[in-house]
C-alpha positions in Angstrom: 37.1 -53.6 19.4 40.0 -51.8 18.9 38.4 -48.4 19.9 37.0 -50.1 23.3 40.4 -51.4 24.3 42.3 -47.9 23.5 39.7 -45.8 26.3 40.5 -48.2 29.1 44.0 -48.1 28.0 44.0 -44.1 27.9 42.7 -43.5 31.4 45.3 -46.2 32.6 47.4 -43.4 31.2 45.6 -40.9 32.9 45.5 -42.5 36.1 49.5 -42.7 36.3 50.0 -39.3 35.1 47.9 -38.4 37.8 49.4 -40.1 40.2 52.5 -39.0 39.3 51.8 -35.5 39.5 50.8 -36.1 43.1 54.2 -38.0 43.9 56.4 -36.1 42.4 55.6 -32.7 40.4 51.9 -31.9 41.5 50.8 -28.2 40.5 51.1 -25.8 43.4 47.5 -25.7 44.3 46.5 -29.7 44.2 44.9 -30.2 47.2 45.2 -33.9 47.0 48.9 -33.4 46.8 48.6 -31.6 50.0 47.2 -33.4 51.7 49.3 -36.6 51.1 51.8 -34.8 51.8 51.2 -33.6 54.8 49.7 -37.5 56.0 53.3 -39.1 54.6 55.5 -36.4 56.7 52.7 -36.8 60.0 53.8 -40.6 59.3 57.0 -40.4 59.3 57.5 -38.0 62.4 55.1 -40.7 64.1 57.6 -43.2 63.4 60.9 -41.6 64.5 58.7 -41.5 68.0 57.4 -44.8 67.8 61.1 -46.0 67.2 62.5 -44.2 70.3 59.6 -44.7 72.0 59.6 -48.6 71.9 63.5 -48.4 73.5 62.4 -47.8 76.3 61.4 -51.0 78.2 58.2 -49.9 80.2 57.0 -48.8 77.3 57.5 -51.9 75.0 56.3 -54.2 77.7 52.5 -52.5 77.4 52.3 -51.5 74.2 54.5 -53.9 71.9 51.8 -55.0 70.3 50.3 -51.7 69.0 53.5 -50.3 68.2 53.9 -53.3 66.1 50.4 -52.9 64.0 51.8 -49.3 64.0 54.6 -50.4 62.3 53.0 -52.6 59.9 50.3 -49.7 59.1 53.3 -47.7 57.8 55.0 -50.2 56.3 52.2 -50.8 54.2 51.8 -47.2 53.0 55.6 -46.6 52.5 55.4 -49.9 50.2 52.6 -48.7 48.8 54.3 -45.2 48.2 57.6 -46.8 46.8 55.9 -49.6 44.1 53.4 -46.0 42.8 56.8 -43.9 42.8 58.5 -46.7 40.5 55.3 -47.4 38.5 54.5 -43.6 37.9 58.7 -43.1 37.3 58.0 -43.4 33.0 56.3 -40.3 33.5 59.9 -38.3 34.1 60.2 -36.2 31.1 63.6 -37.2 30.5 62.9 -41.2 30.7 60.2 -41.3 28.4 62.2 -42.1 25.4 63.2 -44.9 27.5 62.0 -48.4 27.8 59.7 -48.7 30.6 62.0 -51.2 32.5 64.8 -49.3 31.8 63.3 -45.6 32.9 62.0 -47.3 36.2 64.8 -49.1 37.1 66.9 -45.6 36.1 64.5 -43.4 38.1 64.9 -46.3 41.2 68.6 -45.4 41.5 68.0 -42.2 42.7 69.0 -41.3 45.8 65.5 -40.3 47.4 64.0 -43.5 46.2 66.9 -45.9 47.6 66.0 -44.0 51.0 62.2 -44.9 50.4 64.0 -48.9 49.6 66.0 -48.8 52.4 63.4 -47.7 55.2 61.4 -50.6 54.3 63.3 -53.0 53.7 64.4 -54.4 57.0 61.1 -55.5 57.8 60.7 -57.5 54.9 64.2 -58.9 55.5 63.2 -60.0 58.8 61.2 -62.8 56.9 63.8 -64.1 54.9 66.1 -65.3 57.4 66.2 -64.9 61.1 70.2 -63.5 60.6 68.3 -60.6 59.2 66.4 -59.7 62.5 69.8 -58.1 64.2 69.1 -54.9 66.1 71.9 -53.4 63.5 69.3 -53.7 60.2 66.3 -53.0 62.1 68.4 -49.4 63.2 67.5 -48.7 59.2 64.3 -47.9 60.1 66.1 -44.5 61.3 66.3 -43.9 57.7 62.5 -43.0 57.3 63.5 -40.0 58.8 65.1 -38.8 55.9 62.7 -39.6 53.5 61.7 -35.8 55.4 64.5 -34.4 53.0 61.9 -34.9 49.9 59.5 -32.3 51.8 62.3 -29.7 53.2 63.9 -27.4 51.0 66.3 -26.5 52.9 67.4 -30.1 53.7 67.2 -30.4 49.7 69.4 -27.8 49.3 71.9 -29.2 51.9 72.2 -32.1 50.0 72.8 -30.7 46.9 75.8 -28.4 48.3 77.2 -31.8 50.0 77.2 -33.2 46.7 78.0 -30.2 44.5 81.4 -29.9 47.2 82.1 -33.5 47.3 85.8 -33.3 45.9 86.5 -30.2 48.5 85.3 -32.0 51.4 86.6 -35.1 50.1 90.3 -32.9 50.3 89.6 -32.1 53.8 88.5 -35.5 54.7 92.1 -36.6 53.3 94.1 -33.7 55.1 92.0 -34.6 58.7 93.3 -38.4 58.0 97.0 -37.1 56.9 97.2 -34.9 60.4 95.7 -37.9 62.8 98.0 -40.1 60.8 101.2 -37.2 62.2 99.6 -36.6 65.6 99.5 -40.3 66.4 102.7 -41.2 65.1 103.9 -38.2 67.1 102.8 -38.4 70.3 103.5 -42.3 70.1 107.1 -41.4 69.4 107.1 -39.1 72.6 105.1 -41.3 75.3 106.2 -44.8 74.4 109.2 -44.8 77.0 106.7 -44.2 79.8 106.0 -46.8 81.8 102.4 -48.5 81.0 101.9 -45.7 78.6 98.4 -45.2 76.4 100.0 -45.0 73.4 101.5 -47.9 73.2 100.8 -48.1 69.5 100.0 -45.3 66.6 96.7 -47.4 66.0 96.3 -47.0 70.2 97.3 -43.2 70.4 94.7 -42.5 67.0 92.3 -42.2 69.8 93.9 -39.3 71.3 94.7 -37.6 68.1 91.2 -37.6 67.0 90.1 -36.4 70.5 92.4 -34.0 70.7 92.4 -32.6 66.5 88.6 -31.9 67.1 89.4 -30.3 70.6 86.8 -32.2 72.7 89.7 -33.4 74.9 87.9 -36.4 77.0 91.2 -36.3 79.0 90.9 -40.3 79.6 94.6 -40.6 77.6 96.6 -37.7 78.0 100.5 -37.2 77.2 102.7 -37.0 80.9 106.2 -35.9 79.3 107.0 -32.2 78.6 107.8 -32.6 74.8 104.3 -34.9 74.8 102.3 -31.9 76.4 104.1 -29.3 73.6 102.7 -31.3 70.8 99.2 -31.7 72.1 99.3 -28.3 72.5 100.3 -27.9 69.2 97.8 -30.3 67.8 94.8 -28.7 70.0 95.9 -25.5 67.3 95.8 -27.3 64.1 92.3 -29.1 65.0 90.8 -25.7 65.3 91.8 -24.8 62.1 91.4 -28.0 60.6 87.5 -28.9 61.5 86.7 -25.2 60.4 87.8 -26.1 57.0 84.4 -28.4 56.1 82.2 -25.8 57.8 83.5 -23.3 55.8 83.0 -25.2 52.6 79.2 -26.3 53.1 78.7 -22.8 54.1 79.8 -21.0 51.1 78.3 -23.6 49.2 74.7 -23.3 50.9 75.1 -19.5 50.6 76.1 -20.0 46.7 73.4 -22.6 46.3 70.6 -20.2 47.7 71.9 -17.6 45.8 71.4 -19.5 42.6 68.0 -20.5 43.6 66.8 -17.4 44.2 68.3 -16.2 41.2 66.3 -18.7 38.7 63.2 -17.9 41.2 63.3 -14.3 40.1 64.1 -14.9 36.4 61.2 -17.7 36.1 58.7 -14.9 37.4 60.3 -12.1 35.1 59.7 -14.0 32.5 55.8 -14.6 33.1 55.6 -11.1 32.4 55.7 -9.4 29.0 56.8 -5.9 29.6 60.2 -8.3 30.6 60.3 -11.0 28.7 62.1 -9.2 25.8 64.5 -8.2 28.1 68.1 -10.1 27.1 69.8 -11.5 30.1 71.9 -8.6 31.2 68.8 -6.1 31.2 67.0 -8.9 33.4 69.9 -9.6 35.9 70.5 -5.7 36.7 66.5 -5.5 37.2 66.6 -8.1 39.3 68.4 -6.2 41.5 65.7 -4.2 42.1 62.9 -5.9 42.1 61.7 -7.6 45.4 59.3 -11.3 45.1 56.6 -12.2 47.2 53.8 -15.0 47.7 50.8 -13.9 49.0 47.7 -15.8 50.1 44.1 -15.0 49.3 42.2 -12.1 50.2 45.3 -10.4 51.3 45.7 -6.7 50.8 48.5 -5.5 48.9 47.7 -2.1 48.5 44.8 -0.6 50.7 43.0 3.2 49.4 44.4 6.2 51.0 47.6 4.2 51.3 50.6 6.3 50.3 51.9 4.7 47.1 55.6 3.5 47.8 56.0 1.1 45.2 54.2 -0.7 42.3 53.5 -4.1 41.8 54.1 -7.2 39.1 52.1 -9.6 38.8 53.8 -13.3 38.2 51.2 -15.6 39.0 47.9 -15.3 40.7 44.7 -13.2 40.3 44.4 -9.8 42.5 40.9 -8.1 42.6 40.7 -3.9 41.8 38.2 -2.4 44.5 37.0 0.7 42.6 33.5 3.2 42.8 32.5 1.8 39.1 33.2 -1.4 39.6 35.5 -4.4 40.6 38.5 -5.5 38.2 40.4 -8.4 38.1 44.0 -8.3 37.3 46.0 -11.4 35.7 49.9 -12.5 35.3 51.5 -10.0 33.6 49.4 -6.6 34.8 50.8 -4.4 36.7 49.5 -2.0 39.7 50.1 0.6 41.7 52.5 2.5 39.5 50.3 5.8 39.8 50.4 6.4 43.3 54.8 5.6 43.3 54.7 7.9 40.7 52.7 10.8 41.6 53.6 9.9 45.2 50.3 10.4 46.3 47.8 8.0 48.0 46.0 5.2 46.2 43.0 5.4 44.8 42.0 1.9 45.0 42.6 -1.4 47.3 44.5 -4.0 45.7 43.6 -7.5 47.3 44.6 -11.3 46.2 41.9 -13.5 44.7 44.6 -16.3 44.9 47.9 -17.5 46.2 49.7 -14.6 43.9 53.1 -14.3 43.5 54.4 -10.7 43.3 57.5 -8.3 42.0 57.7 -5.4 44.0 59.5 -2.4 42.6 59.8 0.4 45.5 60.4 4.4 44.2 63.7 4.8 44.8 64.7 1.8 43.0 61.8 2.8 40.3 64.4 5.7 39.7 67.3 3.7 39.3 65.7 1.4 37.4 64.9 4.5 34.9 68.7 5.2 34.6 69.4 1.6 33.7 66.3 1.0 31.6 65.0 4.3 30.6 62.6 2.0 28.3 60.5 0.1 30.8 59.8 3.1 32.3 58.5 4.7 29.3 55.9 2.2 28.8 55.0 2.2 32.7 54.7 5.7 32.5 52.8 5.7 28.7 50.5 2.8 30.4 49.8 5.1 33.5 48.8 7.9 31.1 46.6 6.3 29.7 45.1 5.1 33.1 44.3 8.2 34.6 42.9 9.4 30.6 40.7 6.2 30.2 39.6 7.1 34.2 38.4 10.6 33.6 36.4 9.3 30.5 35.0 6.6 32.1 36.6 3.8 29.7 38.0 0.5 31.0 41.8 1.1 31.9 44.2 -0.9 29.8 46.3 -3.8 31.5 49.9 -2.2 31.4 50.9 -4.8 28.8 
């Protein structure tokens, strides 16, 4: 008995770590992954559109009803999506020593999946109480938009830098506030002897000082005395400085953040290989410097024969297929290719092609001989493997890997 309750029990287990692998850390080639994927961000572009769309009034007079099975149809998935994302949350590597209530209510609280909560949430809300059915809550349903941020890097990225910068912008946000705080008070100061004046308050002339601190200038309250006209001059100058202060913060930190990523990118595939993995971290952040990555996709050619050999190649990840007169070869993570032809600076014997999706280091001549100044001892071994290459070719034995 006991052995007939553990097997359903263990592909329970199975079945969530499966479905967690397709949620949220699927392997790069899971075609289910993909695919749901792709259906979840086709959903939610289809709703933004259905959302705008049904503003319009033509439109939501013929088709109210579908667009409201539409939005039931989605609703349905994205609920669907959220309670597998919560149930398949223990699987975190960091919440397992958790209880499982506590690791899924931790792994609810984060940010992506109290979007996911609130993009659903104002339709079931709508069945509570009829208070809930104002036009304000149902504008949440905006929010499935950026459930898109899950999908984009670059929007992931964004977010990061907003929230690794927080306490910079917060300091601008503060400094904006202290200078609309002086430009109404100001110009309240200077136009509130004018008959039936705007600013006939510092909370009525705030309109004008934001207006006029971001330099959009809607000119429907505008200063009439000389001293009045000065200082909204003056002001005008300040904004421009001012509002370029946030810009220039998410900026740099974008720039830093990519940076970084690419930076543990490159070190994650260096250390896939073994001619680098005893490398300490000083000899693997100058080679990075040299050293080029690339993804490739199947049956792509990397190196064709007769090319002229201007680089070599690391393999991170992937399979690439050797085209030669004895025989195809298959190269693995860690091989090497082309070194040869860079060397010799003569064309390529063979055509290099991808099996796979094959991530690649390319390491061009010139910084081949840098790269010999720096680390005299990789090229050693790439030159002691391509010895024996061109030995093992003219005997006829198998060539050795280059590891």
């Amino acid at each position: 008995m006991k052995y007939a309750n553990e097997v359903p029990q263990s592909r329970w287990l199975r079945l969530r770590k499966r479905v967690f692998e397709i949620l949220e850390s699927g392997r790069e080639r899971d075609r289910v992954r993909h695919y749901f994927d792709n259906f979840l961000i086709s959903l939610i572009v289809l709703n933004i559109i259905a959302f705008a769309a049904e503003t319009v009034p033509s439109l939501h007079a013929r088709w109210h009803v579908e667009f409201y099975r539409f939005e039931l149809f989605s609703v349905a998935i994205f609920t669907i999506e959220y309670i597998a994302r919560i149930w398949a949350g223990v699987e975190v590597p960091f919440l397992k020593r958790m209880s499982p209530l506590k690791a899924r209510v931790k792994f609810a609280l984060r940010p992506f999946l109290i979007i996911d909560l609130l993009a659903i949430l104002p339709f079931y809300l709508s069945f509570v109480h009829p208070i809930f059915d104002l036009r304000v809550l149902r504008m949440l349903r905006i929010l499935r938009f950026l459930k898109l941020a899950r999908y984009s890097p670059a929007l992931h990225t964004l977010m990061k830098v907003i929230s690794n910068e927080r306490r910079a912008l917060m300091g601008a946000l503060i400094l904006t506030l202290t200078m609309l705080l002086f430009a109404s008070t100001g110009i309240y100061f200077l136009e509130k002897d004018v008959v039936d004046t705007p600013f006939s308050s510092v909370p009525a002339a705030a309109w004008w000082g934001m207006a006029t601190l971001t330099t959009v200038g809607y000119g429907d309250i505008t200063p009439v005395t000389t001293l009045g006209k000065i200082f909204g001059s003056m002001v005008m100058l300040v904004g421009l400085g001012l509002f370029a202060l946030p810009i220039a913060i998410i900026s740099t930190g974008f720039a830093q953040e990519s940076s970084r990523r690419d930076f543990v990118v490159t070190w994650s595939l260096l250390s896939r290989i073994p001619l680098f993995s005893q490398l300490n971290g000083k000899s693997i952040a100058e080679l990075m410097n040299y050293l080029q990555a690339h993804t490739y996709p199947p049956n792509w050619e990397v190196i064709r024969a007769e090319d002229r050999g201007a680089s070599m190649f690391f393999i991170a990840s992937g399979e690439v297929l050797v085209e030669r007169p004895e025989g195809a070869a298959t190269l693995y993570a860690g091989d090497f290719f082309g070194e040869i032809a860079m060397i010799e600076q003569e064309p390529s014997e063979f055509t290099y092609s991808t099996l796979t999706s094959t991530k690649i280091l390319e390491l061009s001549g010139d910084d081949y001989l840098r790269l010999c100044r720096a680390e005299p001892e990789i090229c050693d071994h790439i030159g002691a493997v391509a010895i024996a290459r061109q030995y093992a070719r003219k005997r006829g034995q198998s060539e050795p890997s280059g590891i």
